[in-house]
C-alpha positions as a Markdown table, in Angstrom:
| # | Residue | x | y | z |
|---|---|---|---|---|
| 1 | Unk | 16.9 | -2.3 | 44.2 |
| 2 | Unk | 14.5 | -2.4 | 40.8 |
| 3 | Unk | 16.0 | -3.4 | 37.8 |
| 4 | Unk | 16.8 | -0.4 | 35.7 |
| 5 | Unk | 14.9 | 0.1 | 32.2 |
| 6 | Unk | 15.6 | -0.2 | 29.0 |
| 7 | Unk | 13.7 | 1.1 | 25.6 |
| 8 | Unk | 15.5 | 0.0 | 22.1 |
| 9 | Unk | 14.6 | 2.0 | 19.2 |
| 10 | Unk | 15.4 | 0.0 | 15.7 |
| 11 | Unk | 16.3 | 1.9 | 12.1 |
| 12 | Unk | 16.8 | 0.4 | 8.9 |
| 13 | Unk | 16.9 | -3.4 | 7.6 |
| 14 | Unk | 16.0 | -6.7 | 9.3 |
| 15 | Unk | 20.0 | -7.6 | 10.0 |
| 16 | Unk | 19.3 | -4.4 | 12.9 |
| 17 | Unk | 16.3 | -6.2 | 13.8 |
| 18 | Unk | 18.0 | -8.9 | 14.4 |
| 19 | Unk | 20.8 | -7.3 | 16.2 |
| 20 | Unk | 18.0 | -5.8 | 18.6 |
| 21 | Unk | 16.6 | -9.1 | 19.2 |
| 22 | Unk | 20.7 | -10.1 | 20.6 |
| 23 | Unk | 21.3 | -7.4 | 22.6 |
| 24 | Unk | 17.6 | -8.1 | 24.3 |
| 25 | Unk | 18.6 | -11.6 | 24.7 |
| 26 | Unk | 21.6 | -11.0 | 26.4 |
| 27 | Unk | 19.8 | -8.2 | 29.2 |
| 28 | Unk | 20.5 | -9.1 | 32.7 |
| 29 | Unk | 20.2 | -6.2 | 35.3 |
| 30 | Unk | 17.9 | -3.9 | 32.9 |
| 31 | Unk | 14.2 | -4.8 | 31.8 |
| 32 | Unk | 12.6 | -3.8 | 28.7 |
| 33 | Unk | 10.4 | -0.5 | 29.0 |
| 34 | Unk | 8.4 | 2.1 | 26.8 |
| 35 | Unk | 10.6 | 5.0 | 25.8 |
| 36 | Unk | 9.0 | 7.6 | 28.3 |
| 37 | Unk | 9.4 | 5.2 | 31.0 |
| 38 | Unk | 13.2 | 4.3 | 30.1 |
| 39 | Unk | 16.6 | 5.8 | 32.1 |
| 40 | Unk | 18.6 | 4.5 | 28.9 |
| 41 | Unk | 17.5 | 4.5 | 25.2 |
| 42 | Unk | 19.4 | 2.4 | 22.6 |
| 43 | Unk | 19.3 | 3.8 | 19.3 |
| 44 | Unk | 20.2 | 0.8 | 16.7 |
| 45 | Unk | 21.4 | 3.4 | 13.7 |
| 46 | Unk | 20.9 | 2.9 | 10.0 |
| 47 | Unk | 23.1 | 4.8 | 7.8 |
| 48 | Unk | 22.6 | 3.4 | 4.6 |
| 49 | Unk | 21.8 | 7.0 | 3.0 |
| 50 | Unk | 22.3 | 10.7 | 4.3 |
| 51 | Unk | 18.5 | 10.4 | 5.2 |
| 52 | Unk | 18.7 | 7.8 | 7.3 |
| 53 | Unk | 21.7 | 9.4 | 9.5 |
| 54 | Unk | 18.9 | 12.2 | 9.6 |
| 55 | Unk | 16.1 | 9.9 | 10.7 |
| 56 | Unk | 18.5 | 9.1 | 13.3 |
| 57 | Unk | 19.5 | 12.4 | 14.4 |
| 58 | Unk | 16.0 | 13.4 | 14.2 |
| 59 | Unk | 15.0 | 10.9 | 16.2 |
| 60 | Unk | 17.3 | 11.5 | 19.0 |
| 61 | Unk | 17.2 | 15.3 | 19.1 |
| 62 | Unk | 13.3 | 13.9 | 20.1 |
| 63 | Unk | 14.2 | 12.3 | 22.8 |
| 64 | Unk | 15.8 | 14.7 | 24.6 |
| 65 | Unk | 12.4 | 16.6 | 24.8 |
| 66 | Unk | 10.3 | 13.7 | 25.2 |
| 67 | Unk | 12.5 | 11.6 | 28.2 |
| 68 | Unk | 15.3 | 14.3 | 28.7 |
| 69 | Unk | 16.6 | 12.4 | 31.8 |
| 70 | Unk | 17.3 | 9.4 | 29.4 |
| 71 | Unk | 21.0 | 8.2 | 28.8 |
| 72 | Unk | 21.2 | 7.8 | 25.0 |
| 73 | Unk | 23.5 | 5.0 | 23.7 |
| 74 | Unk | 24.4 | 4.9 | 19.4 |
| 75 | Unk | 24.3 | 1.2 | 18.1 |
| 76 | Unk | 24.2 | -0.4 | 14.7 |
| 77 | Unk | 25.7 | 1.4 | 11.4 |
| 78 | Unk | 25.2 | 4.9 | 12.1 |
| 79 | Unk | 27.5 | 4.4 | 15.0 |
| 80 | Unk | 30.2 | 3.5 | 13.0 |
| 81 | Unk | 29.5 | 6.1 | 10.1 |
| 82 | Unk | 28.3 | 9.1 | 13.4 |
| 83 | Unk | 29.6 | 7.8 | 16.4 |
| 84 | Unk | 32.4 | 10.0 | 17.2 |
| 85 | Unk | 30.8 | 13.2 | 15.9 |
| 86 | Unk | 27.2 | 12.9 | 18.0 |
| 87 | Unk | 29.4 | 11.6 | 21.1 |
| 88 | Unk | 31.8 | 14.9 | 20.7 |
| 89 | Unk | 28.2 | 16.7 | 20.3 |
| 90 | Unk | 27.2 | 15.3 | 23.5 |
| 91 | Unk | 23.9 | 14.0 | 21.8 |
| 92 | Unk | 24.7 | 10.4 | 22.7 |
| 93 | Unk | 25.7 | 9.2 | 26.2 |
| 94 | Unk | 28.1 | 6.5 | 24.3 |
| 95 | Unk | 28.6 | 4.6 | 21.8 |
| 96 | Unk | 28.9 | 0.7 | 21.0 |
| 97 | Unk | 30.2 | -1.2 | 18.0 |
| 98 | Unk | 28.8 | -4.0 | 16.1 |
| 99 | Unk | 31.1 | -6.3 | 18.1 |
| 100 | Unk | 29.9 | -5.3 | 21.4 |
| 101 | Unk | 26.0 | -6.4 | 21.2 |
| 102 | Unk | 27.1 | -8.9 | 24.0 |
| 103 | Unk | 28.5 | -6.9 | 26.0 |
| 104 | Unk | 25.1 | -4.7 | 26.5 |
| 105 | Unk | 24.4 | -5.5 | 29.8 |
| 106 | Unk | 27.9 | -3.8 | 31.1 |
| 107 | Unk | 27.8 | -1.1 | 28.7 |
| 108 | Unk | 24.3 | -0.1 | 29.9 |
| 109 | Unk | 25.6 | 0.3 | 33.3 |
| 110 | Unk | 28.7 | 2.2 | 32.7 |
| 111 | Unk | 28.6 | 5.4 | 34.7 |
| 112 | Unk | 30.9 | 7.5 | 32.6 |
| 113 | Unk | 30.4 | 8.2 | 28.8 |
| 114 | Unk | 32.0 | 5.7 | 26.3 |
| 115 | Unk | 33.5 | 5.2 | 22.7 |
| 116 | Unk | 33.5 | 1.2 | 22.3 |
| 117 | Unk | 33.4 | 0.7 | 18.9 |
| 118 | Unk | 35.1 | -2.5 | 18.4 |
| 119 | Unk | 36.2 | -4.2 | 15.4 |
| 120 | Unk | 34.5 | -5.0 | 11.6 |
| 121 | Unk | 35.9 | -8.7 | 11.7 |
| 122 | Unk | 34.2 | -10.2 | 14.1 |
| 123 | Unk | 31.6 | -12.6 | 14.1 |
| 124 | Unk | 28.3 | -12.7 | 16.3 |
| 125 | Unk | 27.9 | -16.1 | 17.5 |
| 126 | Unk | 25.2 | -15.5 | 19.9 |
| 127 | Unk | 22.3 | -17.6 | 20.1 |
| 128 | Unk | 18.5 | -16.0 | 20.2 |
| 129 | Unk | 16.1 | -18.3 | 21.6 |
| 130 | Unk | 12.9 | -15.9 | 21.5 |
| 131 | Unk | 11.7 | -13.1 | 19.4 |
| 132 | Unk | 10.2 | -10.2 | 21.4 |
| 133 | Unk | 6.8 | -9.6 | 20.2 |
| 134 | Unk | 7.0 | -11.8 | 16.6 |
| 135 | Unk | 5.9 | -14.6 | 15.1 |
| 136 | Unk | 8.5 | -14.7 | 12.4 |
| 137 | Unk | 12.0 | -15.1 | 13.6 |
| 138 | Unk | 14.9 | -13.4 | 12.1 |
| 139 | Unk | 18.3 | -15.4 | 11.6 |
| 140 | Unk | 21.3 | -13.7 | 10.6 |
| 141 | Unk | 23.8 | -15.8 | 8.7 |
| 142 | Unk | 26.2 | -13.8 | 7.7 |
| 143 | Unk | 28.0 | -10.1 | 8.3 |
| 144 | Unk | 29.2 | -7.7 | 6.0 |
| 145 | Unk | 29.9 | -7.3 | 2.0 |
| 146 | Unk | 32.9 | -7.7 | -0.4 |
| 147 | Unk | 31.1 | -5.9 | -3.4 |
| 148 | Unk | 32.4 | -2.4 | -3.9 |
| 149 | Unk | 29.1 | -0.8 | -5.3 |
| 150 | Unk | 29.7 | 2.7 | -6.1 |
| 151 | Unk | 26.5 | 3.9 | -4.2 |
| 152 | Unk | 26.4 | 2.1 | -1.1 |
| 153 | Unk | 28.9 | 2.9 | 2.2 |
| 154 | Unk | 27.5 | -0.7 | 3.9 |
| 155 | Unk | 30.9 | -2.4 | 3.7 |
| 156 | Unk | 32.9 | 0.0 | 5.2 |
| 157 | Unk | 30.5 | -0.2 | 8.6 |
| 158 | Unk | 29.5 | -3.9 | 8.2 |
| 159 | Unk | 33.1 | -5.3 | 6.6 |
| 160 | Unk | 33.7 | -7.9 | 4.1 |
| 161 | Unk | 31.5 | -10.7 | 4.0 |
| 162 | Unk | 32.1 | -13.4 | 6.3 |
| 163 | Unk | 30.3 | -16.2 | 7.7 |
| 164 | Unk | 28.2 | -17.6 | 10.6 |
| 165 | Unk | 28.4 | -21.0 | 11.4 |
| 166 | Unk | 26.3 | -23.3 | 10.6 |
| 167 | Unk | 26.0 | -25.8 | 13.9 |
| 168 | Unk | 25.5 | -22.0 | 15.0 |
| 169 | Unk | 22.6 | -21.4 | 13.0 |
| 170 | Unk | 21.2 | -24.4 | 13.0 |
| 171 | Unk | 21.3 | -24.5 | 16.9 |
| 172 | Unk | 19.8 | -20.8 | 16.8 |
| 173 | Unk | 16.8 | -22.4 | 14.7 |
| 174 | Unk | 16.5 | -25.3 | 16.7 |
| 175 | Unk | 15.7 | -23.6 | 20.0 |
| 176 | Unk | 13.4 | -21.3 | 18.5 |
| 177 | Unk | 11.6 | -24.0 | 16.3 |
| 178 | Unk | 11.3 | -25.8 | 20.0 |
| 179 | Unk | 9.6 | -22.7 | 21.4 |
| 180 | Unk | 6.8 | -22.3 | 18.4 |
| 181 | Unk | 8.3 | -20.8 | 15.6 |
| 182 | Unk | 7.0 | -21.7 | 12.4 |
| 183 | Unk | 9.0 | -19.5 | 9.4 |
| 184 | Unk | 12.6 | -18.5 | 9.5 |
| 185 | Unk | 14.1 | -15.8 | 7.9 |
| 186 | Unk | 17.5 | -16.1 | 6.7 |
| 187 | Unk | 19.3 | -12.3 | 7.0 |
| 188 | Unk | 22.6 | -11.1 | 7.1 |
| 189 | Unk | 24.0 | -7.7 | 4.6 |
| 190 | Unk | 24.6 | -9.7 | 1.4 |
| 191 | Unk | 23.0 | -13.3 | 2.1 |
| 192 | Unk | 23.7 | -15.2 | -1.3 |
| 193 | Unk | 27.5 | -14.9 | 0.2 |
| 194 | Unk | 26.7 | -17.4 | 2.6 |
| 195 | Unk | 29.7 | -19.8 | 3.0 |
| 196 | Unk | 32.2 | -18.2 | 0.2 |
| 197 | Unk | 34.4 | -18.1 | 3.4 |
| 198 | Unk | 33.8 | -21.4 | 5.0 |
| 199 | Unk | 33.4 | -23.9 | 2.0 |
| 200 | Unk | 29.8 | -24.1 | 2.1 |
| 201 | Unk | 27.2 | -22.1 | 0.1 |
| 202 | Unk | 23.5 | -20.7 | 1.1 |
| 203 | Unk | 22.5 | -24.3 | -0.9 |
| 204 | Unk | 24.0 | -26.4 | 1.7 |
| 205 | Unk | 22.7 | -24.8 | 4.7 |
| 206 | Unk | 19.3 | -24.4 | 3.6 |
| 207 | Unk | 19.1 | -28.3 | 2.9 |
| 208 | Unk | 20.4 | -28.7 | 6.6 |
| 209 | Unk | 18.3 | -26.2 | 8.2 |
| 210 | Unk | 14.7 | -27.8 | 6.2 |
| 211 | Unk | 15.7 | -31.3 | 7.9 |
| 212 | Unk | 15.3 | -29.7 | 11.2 |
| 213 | Unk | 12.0 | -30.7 | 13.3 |
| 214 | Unk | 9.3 | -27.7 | 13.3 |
| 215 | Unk | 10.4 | -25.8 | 10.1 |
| 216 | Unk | 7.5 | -24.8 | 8.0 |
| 217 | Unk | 8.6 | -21.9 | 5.9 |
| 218 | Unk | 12.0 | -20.4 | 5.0 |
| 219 | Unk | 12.6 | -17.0 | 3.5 |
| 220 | Unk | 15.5 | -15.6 | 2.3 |
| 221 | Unk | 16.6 | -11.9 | 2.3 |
| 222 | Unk | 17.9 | -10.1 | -0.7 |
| 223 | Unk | 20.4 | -12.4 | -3.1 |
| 224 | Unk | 22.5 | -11.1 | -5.9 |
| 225 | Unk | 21.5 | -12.5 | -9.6 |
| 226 | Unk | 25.2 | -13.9 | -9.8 |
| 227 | Unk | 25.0 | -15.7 | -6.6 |
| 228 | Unk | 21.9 | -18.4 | -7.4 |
| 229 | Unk | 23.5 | -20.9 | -8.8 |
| 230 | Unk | 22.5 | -24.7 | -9.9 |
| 231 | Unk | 22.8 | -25.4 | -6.5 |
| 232 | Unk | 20.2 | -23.2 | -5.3 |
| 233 | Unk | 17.8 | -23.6 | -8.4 |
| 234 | Unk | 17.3 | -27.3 | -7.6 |
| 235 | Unk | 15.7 | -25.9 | -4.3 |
| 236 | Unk | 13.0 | -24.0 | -5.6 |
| 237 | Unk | 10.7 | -26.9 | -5.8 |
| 238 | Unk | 10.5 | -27.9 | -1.9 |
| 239 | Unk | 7.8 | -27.1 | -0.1 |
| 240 | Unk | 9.2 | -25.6 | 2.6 |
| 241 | Unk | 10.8 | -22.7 | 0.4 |
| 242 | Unk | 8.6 | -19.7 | 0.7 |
| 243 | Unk | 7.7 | -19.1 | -3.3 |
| 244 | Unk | 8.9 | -15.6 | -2.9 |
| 245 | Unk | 12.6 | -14.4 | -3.9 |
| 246 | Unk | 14.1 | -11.2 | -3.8 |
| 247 | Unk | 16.6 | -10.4 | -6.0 |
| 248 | Unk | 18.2 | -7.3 | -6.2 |
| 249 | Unk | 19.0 | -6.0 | -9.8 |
| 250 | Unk | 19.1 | -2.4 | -8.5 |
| 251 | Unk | 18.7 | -1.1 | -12.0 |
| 252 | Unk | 18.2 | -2.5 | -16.0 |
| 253 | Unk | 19.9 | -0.4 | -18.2 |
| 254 | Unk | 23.3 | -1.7 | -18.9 |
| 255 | Unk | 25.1 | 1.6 | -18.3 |
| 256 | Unk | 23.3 | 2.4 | -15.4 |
| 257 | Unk | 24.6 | -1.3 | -14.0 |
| 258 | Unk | 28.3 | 0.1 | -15.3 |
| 259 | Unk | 27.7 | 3.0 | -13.5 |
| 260 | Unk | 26.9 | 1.6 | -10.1 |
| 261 | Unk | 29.7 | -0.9 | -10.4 |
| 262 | Unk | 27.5 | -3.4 | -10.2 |
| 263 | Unk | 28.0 | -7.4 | -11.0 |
| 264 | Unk | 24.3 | -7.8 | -13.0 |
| 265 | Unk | 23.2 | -7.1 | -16.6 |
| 266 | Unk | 20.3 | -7.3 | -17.6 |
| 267 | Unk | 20.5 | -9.8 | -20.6 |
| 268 | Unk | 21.0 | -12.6 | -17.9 |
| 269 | Unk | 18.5 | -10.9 | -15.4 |
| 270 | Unk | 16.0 | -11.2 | -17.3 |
| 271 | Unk | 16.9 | -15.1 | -18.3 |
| 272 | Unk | 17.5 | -15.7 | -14.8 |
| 273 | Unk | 13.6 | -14.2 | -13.1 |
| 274 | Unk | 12.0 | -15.4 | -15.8 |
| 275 | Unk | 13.3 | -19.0 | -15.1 |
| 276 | Unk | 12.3 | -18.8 | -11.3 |
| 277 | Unk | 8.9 | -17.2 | -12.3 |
| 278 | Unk | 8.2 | -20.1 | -14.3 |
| 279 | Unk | 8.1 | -22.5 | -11.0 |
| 280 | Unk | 5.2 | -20.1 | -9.6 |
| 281 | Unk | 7.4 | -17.9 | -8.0 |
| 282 | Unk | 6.9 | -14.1 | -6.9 |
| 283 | Unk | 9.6 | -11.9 | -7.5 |
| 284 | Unk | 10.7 | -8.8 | -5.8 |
| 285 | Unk | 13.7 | -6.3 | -6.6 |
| 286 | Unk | 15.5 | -2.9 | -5.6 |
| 287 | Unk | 16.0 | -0.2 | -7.9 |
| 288 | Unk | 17.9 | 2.9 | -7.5 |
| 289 | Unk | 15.8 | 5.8 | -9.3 |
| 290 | Unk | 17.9 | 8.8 | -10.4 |
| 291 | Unk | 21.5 | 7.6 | -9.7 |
| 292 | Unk | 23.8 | 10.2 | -11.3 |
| 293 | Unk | 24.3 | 9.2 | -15.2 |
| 294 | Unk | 20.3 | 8.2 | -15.6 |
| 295 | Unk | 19.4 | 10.5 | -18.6 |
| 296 | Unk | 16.4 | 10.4 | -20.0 |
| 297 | Unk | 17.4 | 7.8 | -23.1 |
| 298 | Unk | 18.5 | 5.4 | -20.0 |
| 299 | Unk | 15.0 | 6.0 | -18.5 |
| 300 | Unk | 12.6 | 5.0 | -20.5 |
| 301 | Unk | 14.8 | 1.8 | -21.7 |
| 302 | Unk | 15.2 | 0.9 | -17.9 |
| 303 | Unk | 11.3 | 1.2 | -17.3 |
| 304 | Unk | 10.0 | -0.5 | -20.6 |
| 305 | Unk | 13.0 | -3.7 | -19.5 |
| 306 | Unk | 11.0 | -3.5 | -16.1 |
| 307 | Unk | 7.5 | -4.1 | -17.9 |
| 308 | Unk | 9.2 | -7.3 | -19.7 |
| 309 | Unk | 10.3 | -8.4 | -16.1 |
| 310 | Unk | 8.6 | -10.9 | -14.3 |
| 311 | Unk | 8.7 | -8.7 | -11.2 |
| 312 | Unk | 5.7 | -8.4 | -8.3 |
| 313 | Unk | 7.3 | -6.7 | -5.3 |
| 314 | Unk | 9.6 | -3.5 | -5.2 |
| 315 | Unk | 11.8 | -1.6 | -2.9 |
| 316 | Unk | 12.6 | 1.6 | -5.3 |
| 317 | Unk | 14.8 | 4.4 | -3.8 |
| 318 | Unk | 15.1 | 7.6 | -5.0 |
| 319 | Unk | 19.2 | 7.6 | -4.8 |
| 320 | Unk | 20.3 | 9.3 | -2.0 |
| 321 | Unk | 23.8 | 10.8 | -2.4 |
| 322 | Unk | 26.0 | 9.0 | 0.6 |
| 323 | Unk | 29.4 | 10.9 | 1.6 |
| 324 | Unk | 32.9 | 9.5 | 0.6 |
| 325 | Unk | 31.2 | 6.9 | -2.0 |
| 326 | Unk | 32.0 | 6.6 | -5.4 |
| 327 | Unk | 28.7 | 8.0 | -6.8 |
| 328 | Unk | 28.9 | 11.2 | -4.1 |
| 329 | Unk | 31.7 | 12.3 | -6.5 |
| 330 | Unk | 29.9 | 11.9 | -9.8 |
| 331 | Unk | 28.9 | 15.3 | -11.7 |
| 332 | Unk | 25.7 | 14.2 | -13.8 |
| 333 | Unk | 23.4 | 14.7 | -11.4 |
| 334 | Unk | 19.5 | 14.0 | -11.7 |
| 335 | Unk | 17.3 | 16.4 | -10.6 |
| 336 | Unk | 15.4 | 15.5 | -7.6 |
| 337 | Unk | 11.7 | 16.4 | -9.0 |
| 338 | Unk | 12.2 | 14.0 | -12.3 |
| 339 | Unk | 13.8 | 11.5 | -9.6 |
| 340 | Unk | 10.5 | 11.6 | -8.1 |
| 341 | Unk | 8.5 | 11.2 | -10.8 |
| 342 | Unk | 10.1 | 8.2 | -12.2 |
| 343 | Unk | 10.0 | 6.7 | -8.6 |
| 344 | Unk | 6.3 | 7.4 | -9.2 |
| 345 | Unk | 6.3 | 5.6 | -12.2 |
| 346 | Unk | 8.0 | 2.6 | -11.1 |
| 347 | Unk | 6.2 | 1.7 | -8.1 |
| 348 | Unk | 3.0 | 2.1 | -10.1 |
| 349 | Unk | 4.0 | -0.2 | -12.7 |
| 350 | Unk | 4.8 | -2.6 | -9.9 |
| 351 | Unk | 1.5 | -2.5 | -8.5 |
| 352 | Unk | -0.2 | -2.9 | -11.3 |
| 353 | Unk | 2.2 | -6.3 | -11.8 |
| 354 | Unk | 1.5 | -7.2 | -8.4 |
| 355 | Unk | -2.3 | -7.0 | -8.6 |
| 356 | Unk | -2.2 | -9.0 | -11.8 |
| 357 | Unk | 0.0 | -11.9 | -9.6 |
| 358 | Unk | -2.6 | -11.7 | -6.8 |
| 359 | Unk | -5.4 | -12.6 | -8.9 |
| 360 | Unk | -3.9 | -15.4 | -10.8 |
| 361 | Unk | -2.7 | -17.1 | -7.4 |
| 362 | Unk | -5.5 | -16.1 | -4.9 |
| 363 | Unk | -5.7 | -19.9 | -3.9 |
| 364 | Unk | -4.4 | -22.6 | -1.5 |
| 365 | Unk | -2.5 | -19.8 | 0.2 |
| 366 | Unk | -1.0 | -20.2 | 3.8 |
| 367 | Unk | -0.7 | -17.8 | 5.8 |
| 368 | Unk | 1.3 | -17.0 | 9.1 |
| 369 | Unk | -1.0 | -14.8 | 11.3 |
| 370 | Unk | 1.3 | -11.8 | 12.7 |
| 371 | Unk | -0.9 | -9.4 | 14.6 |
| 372 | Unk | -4.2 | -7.8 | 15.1 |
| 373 | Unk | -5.9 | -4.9 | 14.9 |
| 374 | Unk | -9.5 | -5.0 | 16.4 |
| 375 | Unk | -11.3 | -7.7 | 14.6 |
| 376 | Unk | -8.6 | -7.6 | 11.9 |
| 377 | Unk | -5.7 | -9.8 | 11.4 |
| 378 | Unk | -2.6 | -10.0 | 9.5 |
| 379 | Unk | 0.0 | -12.0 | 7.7 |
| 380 | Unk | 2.1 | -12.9 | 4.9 |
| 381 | Unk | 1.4 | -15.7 | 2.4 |
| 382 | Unk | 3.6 | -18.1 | 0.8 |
| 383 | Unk | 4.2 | -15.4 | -2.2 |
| 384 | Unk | 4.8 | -12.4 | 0.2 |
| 385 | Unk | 1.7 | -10.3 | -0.5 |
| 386 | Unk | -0.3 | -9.9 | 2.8 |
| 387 | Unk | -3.6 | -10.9 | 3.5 |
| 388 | Unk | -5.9 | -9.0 | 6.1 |
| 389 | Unk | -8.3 | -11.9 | 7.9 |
| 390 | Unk | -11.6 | -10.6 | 9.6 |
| 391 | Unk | -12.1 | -13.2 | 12.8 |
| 392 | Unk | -14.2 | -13.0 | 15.9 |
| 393 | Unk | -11.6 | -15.1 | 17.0 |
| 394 | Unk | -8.1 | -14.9 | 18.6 |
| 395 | Unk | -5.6 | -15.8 | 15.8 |
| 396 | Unk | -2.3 | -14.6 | 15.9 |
| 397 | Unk | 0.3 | -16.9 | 15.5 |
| 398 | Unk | -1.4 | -19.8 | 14.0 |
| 399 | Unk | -0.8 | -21.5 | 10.6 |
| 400 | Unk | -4.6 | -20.9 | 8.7 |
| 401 | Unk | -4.6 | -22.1 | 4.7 |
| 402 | Unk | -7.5 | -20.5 | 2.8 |
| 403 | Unk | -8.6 | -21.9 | 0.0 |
| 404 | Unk | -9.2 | -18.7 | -1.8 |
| 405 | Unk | -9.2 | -15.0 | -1.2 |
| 406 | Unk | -10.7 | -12.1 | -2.4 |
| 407 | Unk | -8.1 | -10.0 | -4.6 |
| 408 | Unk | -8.4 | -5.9 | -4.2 |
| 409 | Unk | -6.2 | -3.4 | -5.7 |
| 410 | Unk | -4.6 | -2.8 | -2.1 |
| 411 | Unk | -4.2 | -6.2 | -0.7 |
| 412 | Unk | -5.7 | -9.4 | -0.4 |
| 413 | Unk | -8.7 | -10.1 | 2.3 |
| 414 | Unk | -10.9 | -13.3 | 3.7 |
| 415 | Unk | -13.1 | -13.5 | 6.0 |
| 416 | Unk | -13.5 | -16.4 | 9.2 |
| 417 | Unk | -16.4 | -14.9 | 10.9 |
| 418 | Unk | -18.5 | -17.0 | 12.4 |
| 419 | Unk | -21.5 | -14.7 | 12.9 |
């Protein structure tokens, strides 16, 4: 009897990605398919906003015309957020919990629909030992978030923070390091929390993991201002440290950071990204654009404070009102057309910040091939701008250093043709 197939569709931020990458690892009686060809499709859900549940409903809804024989299983946030609803719907065939990525290989074959949602304490200690189709590999550290930002619905379908451990992690990186890969990416839903629980910090592991045979590049995903400390700042030297951080500020006027219930303000942001810029480092941030409260007074101080900011990469969101949060019940609402115009004016400014970084560190710049497109390839440098490579030859996955690139307003190219 053939194996049955699988197709795993992945929403939102890299901790899913990761999560994908588990629930791959641990197939034994289903192979991996395309989505036309698959008898089950596993949906990992984002729910950070309402549009994301959308996406997600959207997506599935699309499946039903596309592969309508396909079972559909909910994974990831949205199944903890949408779960019982679409499986009372009968959109999804069943739905699985955070907890029970390791138990894919049973749930897949379960012949009557399901509801195993499990429980937000648990910790995944599963070990990945290839990445399907990368050349970066994603290592989650950590689960969950103790902040209580009045926005964001992440903690109550992630938890509180807790911790991975570190043998765990370092064994994860290890095996992978041994088949190939190069750069790590450290991951998790609020990474600076990395050992609050356990008595070690994100410091202390990242000295551990850079002694480990077959690192070349670290990244880490999105810290909090508050949580890089002394520790952390005497790391930002080493080599191995990708000279890239993203810190996420979320918003620079001091009211607006009341408003969210957020931890930052801006007087010691500001202190804090300029000190890190001034070892050569890129910065990136998110910003919530039209958050209830965000008159126009708070506006235009917010966007002249980003100007002042040493800031080269953004991920700006238009706020996206999220049920049974804090902000959901606020009256001062922005309209969604000025929303959209100050979202306009922020990326811009951004771009014109990142250009100006892009010429002023266009050499020495190493690069991690990724993929290709016809004679065009791909990758990240060390400062997290891409660079498109022409080549005649095969390069994906390989290490190339270029001594200097040529710097356009929508990216940065160099050319390795022989001919």
């Amino acid at each position: 009897m053939s194996s049955k197939k699988v197709y795993f569709k992945t929403f939102g931020c890299r901790t899913n990605q990761f999560d994908t990458q588990i629930m791959i690892s641990k197939l034994q009686n289903f192979e991996l398919s395309s989505e036309d060809e698959a008898d089950t499709i596993v949906v990992n859900s984002c729910t950070v906003t309402n549009g994301a549940d959308s996406s997600v409903r959207g997506y599935i809804n699309s499946i039903k015309k596309r592969n309508p024989n396909a079972k559909v299983i909910l994974a990831g946030c949205g199944s903890h957020s949408k779960g019982e609803s679409l499986l009372k719907d009968k959109k999804v065939f069943g739905v699985m919990g955070h907890s029970e990525k390791s138990n894919i290989d049973k749930l897949l074959a379960k012949e009557d629909s399901f509801y195993e949602i499990g429980d937000l304490d648990y910790i995944d200690n599963s070990v990945v030992e290839e990445f399907v189709g990368k050349s970066r590999a994603f290592i989650k550290i950590q689960e969950g978030c103790s902040f209580a930002c009045s926005y964001c619905i992440i903690p109550s379908v992630r938890g509180k923070a807790r911790s991975l451990d570190e043998d765990i992690i370092l064994a994860q990186i290890q095996k992978l390091a041994q088949n190939g890969f190069g750069e790590f990416i450290l991951t998790g839903t609020n990474v600076g929390s990395y050992g609050e629980d356990t008595n070690s910090s994100l410091a202390k592991l990242l000295k551990r993991i850079s002694q480990l045979r077959g690192v070349r590049r670290v990244r880490i995903g999105s810290l909090e201002p508050i949580q890089i400390d002394d520790e952390f700042k005497e790391l930002l030297s080493e080599p191995w440290l990708a000279r890239h951080l993203h810190i996420a500020l979320q918003h620079t006027s001091d009211k607006m950071l009341q408003v969210m219930n957020r931890r930052n303000e801006y007087k010691s942001d500001i202190k804090l990204l300029e000190e890190i810029a001034s070892k050569g480092y890129a910065l990136g941030t998110d910003f919530i654009v039209g958050h209830p409260f965000e008159d126009d007074k708070e506006w235009s101080q917010a966007i002249k404070r980003v100007s002042d900011l040493p800031l080269t990469h953004i991920h700006a969101f238009t706020y996206s009102k999220r049920d049974n949060t804090a902000s959901s019940f606020m009256n001062e609402i922005v309209r969604g057309d000025i929303a959209k115009t100050r979202h306009k004016e922020l990326t811009t400014l951004i771009k014109s910040k990142n250009l100006e970084f892009r010429k002023s560190h266009n050499k020495n710049l190493e690069v991690l091939i990724e993929n290709s497109k016809g004679e065009f390839y791909s990758g990240l440098d060390q400062y997290f701008n891409r660079v498109k490579i022409i080549s005649d030859e095969d390069i994906v996955s390989t290490w190339r250093l270029f001594e200097k690139v040529e710097v356009e307003e929508d990216g940065n190219s160099y050319n390795i043709k022989t001919s």
